[in-house]
C-alpha positions in Angstrom: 74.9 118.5 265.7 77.6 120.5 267.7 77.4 123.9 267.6 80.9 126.2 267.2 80.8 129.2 269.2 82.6 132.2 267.8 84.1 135.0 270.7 85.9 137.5 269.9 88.4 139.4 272.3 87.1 142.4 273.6 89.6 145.2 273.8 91.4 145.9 276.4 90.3 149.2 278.6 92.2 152.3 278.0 93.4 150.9 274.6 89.9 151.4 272.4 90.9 153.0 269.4 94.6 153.5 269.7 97.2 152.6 267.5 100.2 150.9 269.0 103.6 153.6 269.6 106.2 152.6 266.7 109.2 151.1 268.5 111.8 153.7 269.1 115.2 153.6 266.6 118.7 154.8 267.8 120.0 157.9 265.5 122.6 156.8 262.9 125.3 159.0 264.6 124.8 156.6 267.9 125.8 153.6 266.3 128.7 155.0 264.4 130.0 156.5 267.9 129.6 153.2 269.3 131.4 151.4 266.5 134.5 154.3 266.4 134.9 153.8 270.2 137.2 150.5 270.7 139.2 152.3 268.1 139.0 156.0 269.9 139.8 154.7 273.1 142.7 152.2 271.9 144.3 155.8 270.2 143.7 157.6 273.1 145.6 155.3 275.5 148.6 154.2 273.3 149.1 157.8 272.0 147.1 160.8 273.5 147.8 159.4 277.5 152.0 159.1 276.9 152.1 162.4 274.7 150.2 164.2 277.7 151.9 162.5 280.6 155.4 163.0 278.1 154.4 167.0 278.2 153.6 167.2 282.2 157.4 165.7 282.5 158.7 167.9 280.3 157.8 170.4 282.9 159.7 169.1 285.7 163.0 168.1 286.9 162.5 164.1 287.1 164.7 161.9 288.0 165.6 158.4 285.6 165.6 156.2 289.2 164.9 158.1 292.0 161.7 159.5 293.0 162.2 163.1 292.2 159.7 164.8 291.1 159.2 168.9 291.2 157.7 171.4 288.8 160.6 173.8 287.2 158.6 175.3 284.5 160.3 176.1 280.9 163.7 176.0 283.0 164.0 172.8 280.5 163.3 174.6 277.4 164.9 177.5 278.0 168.3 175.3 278.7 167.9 173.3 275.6 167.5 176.6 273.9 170.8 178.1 275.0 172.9 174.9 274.9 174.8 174.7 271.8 175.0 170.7 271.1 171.4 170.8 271.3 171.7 172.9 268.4 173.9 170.5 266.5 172.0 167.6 267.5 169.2 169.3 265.6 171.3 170.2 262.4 172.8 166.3 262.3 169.1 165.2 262.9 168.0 167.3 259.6 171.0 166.4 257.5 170.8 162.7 258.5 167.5 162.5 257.7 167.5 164.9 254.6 170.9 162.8 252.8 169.1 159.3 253.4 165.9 160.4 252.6 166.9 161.6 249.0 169.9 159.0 248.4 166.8 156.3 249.3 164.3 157.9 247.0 167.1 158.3 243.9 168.7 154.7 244.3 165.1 153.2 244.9 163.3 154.2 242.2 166.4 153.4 240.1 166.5 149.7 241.5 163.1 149.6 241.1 162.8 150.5 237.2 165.8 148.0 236.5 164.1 145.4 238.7 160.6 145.8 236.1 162.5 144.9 233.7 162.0 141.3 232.0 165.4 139.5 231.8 166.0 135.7 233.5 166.4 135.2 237.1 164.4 138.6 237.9 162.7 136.8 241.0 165.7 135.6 242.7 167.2 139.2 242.2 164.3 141.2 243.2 164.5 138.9 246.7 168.0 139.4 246.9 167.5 143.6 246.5 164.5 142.9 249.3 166.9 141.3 251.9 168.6 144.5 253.3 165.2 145.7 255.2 164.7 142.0 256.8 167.9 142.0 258.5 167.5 143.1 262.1 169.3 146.3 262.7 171.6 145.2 265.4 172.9 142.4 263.2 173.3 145.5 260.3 175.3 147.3 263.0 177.4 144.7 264.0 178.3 143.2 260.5 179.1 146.8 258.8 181.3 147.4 261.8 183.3 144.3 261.4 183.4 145.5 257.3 184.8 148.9 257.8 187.1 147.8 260.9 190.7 149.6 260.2 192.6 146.5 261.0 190.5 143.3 260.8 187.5 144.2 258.9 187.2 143.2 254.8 187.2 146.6 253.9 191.1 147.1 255.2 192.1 143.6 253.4 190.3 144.8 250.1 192.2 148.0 250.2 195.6 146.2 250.7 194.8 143.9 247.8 194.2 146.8 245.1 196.7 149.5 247.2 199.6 147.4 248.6 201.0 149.2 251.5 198.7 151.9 251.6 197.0 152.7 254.7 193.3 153.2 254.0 191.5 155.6 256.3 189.3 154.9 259.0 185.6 154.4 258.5 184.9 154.3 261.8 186.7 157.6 263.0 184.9 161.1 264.3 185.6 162.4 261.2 183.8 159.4 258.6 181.4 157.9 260.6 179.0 160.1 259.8 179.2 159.5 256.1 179.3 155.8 256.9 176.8 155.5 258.8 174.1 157.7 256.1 175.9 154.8 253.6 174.6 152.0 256.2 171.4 153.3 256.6 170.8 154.0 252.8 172.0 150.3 252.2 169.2 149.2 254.7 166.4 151.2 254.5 166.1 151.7 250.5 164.1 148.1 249.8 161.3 150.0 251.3 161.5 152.8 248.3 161.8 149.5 245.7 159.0 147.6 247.1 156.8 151.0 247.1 157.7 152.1 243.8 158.0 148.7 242.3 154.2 147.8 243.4 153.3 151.0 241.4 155.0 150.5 238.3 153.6 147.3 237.8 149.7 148.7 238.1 151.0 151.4 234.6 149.2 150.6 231.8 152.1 149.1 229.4 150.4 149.6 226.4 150.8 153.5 227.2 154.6 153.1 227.3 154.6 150.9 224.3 152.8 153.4 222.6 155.2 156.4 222.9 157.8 153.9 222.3 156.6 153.6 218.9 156.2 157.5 218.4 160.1 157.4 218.9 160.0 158.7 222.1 163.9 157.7 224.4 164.0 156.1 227.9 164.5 159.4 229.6 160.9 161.1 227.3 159.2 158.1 228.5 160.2 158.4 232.2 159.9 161.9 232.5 156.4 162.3 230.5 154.2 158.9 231.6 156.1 156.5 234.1 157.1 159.7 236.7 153.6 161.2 236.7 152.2 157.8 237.7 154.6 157.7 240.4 154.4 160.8 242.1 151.6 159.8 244.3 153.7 157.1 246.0 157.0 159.9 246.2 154.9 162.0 247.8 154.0 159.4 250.2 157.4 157.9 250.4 159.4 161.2 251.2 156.7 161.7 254.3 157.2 158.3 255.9 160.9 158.2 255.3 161.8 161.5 256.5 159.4 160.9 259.7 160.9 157.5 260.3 164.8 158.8 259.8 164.2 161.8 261.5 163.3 159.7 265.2 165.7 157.0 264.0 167.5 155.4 266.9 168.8 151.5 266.6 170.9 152.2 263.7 172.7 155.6 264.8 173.1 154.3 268.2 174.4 150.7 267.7 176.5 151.8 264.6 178.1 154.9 265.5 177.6 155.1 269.4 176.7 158.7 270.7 179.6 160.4 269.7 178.7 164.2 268.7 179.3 163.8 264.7 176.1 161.0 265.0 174.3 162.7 268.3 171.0 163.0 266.4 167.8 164.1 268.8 166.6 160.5 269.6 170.3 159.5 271.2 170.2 163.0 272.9 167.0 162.1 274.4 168.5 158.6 275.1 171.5 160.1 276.6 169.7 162.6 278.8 167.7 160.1 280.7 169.6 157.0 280.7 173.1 158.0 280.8 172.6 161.6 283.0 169.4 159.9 284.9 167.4 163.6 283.6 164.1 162.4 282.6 162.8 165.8 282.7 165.2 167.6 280.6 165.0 164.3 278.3 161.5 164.3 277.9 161.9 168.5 276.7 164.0 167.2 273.8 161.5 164.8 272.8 158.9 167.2 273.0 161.2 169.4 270.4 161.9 166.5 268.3 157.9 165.8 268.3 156.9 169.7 267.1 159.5 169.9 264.7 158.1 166.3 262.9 155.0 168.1 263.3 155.8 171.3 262.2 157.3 169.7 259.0 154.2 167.3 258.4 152.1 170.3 258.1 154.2 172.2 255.6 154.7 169.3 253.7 150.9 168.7 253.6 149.7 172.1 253.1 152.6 172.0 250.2 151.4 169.1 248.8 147.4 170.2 249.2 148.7 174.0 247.1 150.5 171.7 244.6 147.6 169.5 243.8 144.8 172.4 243.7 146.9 174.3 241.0 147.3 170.9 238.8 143.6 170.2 239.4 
């Protein structure tokens, strides 16, 4: 007969009678620090660092190549301020961006309302509407010069065909390359408006337009009254982004139209102050202008925008 001997584990000293701590959490507001941070620090080194170190040279007079480097103040600033083609860089910056802008949003949403249409072969013309904004913008440049070349370019040859003997007038010139290049740039940039406002129209309800269809309302009534309401979300959107990405455009104004002063927006005057007069310093000032003006008209926009939809609301 074996015998089974029960033991039982004393407790250990200094333990008797008390109950073990509860392990220690981390706050809520650690972890979502710690999960923001790749993302804080990414920001803060591909925007915060080159806007800061963009401001400190702003400051100085700079050099392009050489090492010259010396702190001159506002003397930058103050000689932007009192030169006059900064001045008409900044009014060909706002009417370059404004006329594109609004010629995009009008011929866009147009497009884009014929384009929802049903009729046969709609997918090989929606891709063909769609190709303008894959086209690299140096190839844009290039082709549209060759077009509206006086001499050799299709746009002289079409004008001899319909005009014999006339003598059409150049495109290209001080006086018209302006206008031809906001006509480039709205023939390039307004697939982005069609793809936008095309996305949105296909989320409306059709049964909604159907409807006032049958109560006899017109195309315009039923634009005006459901399909523009639904849309003004993405407008509002769209005119933000567009203006902000004409307003620093570069490729298109430079490689089209060169850096004559009809097209000298405030990205080719920066270009032009540190690459072609080696002034890195007085360059980076006009960037800095061109950044708080964007700014300046982000916030009234938003703060418009924010007023607008508090009184509908």
């Amino acid at each position: 007969m074996s015998l089974t001997r029960t033991t039982t584990s004393a407790p250990r000293a200094g333990t008797r009678g008390v109950a073990p701590a509860p392990r220690r959490r981390m706050p809520g507001w650690f972890w979502g620090a710690l999960l923001l941070s790749p993302a804080f620090f990414l920001v803060l080194g591909v925007i915060a660092a080159p806007i800061g170190y963009l401001v400190r040279l702003s400051f100085t007079d700079a050099h392009a190549y050489l090492p010259k480097f010396s702190a001159v103040g506002f003397d930058n600033y103050v000689g932007l301020l009192k030169a006059p083609h900064f001045w008409d860089s900044v009014r060909t910056t706002v009417w370059y961006a404004g006329l594109t802008v609004g010629l995009q949003l009008v011929l866009g949403v147009l497009i884009a309302l014929m384009l929802h249409q049903r009729f046969r072969g709609r997918s090989v013309i929606r891709l063909f509407a769609l190709a303008p904004y894959m086209v690299p913008s140096i190839v844009v440049a290039l082709v549209w010069r060759w077009l509206l070349d006086p001499t050799t370019g299709a746009y002289s040859w079409f004008v001899d065909k319909v005009w014999p003997g006339s003598e059409p007038p150049n495109l290209l010139s001080p006086n018209l390359v302006f206008w031809s290049l906001v006509v480039v740039s709205v023939w390039m940039f307004t697939p982005f408006i069609v793809i936008s406002v095309l996305a949105r129209l296909q989320t409306i309800d059709p049964s909604t337009v159907e409807a006032a269809t049958v109560d006899g309302a017109g195309a315009w009534r039923r634009f005006w009254h459901i399909v523009l309401p639904e849309l003004k979300p993405v407008l509002y959107t769209l005119i933000l982004l567009r203006f902000m990405f004409m307003f620093t455009k570069f490729d298109i104004v430079y490689l089209f139209a060169g850096t004559g002063t009809e097209v000298r927006t405030l990205p080719v005057l920066t270009f032009q102050r540190i690459f072609g007069e080696a002034r890195l310093g007085s360059g980076a000032a006009v960037a800095m202008v061109l950044f708080v003006l964007l700014m300046i008209f982000t916030t009234v926009y938003l703060r418009t925008l924010y007023r607008e939809r508090e009184e509908t609301a």
